[in-house]
N, C-alpha and C positions, 0 to 999 in steps of 0.2 A: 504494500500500500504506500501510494504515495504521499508525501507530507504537501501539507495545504498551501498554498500562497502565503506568503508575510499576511497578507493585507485581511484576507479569510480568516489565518487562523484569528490575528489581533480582534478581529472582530466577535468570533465565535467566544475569545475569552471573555472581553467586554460582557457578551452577550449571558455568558453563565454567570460571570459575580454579578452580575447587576439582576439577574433572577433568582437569586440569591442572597441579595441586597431586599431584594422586593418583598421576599419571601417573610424575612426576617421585620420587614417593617409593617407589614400585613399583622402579624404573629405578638408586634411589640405596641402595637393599636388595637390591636382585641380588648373588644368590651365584653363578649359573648363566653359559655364556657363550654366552648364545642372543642373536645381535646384534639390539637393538630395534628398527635399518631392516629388518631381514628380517622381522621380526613387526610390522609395518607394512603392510610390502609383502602377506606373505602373506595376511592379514588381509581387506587390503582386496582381492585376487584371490579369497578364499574369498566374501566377499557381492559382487561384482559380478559373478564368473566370467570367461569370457578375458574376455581387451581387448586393443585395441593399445596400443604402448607411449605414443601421443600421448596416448590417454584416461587411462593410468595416471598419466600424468605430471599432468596436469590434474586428475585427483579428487586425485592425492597432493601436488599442489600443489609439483611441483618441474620442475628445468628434462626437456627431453628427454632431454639427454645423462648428465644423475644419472639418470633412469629407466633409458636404456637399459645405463647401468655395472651398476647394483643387480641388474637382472632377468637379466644376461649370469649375474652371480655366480652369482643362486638359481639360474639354467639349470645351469651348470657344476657345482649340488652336487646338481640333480635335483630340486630342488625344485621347478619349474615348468617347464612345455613350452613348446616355439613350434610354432605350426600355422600352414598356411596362412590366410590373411582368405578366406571366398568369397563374400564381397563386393569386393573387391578384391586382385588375385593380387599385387602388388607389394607387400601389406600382409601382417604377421604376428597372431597372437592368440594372448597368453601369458596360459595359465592355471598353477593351482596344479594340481600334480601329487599321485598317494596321499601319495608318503611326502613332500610339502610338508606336505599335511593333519595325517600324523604330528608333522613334528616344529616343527609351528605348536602343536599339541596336548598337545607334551611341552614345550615353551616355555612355555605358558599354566600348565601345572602346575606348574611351578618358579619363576615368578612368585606362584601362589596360593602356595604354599609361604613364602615368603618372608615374604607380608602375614600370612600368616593368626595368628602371636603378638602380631600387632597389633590382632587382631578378636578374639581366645582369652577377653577379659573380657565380651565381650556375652553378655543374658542373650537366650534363646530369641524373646522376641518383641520386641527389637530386630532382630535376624537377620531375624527375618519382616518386619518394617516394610521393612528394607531390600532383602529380595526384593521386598516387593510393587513400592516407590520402582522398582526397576530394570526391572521387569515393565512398567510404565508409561512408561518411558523409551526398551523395547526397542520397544516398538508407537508410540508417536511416532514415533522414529527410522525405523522401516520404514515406515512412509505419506508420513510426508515425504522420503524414498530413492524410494518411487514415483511420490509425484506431479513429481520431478523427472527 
């Protein structure tokens, strides 16, 4: 594999701390008390769908046993189910469940909530610049989510 252009990679860096940056100032303006491992977790159950708990642990990049603590939790508040693997009966496949969807969705809104009097000075087509930015970022993301 080749290495990126100067100009690419600087960019792609910029591009991670600063969603990282965001992340962090989303997280540090929380008024809400929607736990950010659980909208983590659900999040990434919402675009992958089930999995077992070794795959979750793997994309979430944590050990097994913090996967299977976190996902016991969301099981216990209903947020996500266990089904059997039928690809393997000794194996489970935890997805997000309706009311996960819900209150991953009332999560996300009490976050936008929070930023948004920090966007309130953009004019119109700032706002659009930065749908289209995200637009182009959503469809990278998902091609490169498939070709892996």
């Amino acid at each position: 594999m080749s290495s990126p252009d100067p100009q690419l990679r600087d960019l792609l860096v910029d591009l991670v701390s600063n969603a990282h940056r965001f992340t962090r100032l989303a997280s540090a303006l929380a008024t809400d008390d929607h736990p950010r491992p659980w909208m983590r977790a659900l999040s990434l159950l919402e675009e992958q769908g089930a999995v077992r708990v070794s795959t979750f642990a793997r994309l979430d990049r944590c050990s097994q046993p913090s996967a299977t603590a976190l996902l016991k939790r969301l099981g216990e508040e209903g947020l996500v189910s266990r089904e059997p693997d039928p690809d393997d009966c000794r194996a489970v496949l935890v997805g997000i469940t309706d009311d996960g969807r819900r209150w991953l969705t009332e999560a996300r809104r009490a976050v936008a909530a929070d930023l948004a009097p920090h966007f309130a000075h953009l004019e119109p087509v700032q706002l659009q610049r930065l749908a289209e930015g995200l637009g182009e970022l959503r469809a990278i993301i998902r091609t490169a989510a498939t070709d892996n």
